[in-house]
C-alpha positions as CSV (number, residue, x, y, z in Angstrom):
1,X,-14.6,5.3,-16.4
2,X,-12.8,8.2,-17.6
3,X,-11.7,7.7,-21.3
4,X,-9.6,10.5,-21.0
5,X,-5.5,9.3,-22.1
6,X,-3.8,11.5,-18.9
7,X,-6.5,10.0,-16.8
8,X,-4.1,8.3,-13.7
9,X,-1.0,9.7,-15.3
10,X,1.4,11.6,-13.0
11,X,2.7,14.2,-14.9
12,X,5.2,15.5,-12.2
13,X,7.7,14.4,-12.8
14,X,10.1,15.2,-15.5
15,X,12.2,11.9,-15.7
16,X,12.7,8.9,-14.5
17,X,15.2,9.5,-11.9
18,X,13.1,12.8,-10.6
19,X,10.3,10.3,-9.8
20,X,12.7,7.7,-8.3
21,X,13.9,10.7,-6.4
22,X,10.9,11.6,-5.2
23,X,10.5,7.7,-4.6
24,X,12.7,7.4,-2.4
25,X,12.4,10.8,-0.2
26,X,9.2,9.3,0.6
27,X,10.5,5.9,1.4
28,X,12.9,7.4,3.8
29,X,10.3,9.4,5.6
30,X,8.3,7.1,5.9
31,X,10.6,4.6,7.4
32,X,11.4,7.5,10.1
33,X,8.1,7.5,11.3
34,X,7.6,3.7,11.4
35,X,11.1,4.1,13.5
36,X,9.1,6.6,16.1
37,X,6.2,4.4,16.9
38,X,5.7,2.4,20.3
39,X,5.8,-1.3,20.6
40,X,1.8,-0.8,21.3
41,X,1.3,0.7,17.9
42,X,3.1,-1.5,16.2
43,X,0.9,-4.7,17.4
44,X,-2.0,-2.5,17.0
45,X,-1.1,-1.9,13.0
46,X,-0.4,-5.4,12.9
47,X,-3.5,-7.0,14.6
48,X,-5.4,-4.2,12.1
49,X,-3.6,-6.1,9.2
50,X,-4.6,-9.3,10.3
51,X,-8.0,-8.6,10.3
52,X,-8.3,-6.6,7.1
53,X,-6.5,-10.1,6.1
54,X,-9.1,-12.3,7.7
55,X,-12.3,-9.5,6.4
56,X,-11.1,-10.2,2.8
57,X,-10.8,-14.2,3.1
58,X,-14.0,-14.7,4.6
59,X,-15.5,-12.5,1.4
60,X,-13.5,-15.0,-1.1
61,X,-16.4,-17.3,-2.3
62,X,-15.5,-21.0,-1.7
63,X,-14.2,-23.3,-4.3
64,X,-15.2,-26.6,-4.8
65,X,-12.6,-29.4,-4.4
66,X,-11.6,-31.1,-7.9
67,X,-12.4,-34.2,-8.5
């Protein structure tokens, strides 16, 4: 644990709407990536979802019913 106070802090950015700038540019190019993959890919990034989904349940420990 790092007790130092700009420990996780993102000093970058100047204001508010410089981050939400930056925020966005990213948003954007990220969508016009998503908007260059196959159909393939995108199943693949979903069935690689599912299981990350399934991997994480199956960890949970199991409560017991009320009652």
């Amino acid at each position: 644990m790092n007790d130092d106070a700009e420990y996780g802090v993102d000093s970058r950015y100047k204001n508010n709407l410089e981050r939400e700038s930056e925020a966005t540019t990213l948003m954007e190019a990220r969508i016009g990536r998503m908007k260059l993959l196959t159909k393939d890919q995108v199943m693949r990034a979903k069935l690689m979802q599912l299981k990350l989904k399934m991997e994480e349940y199956i960890k949970k420990p199991l409560r017991k019913p009320s009652g």
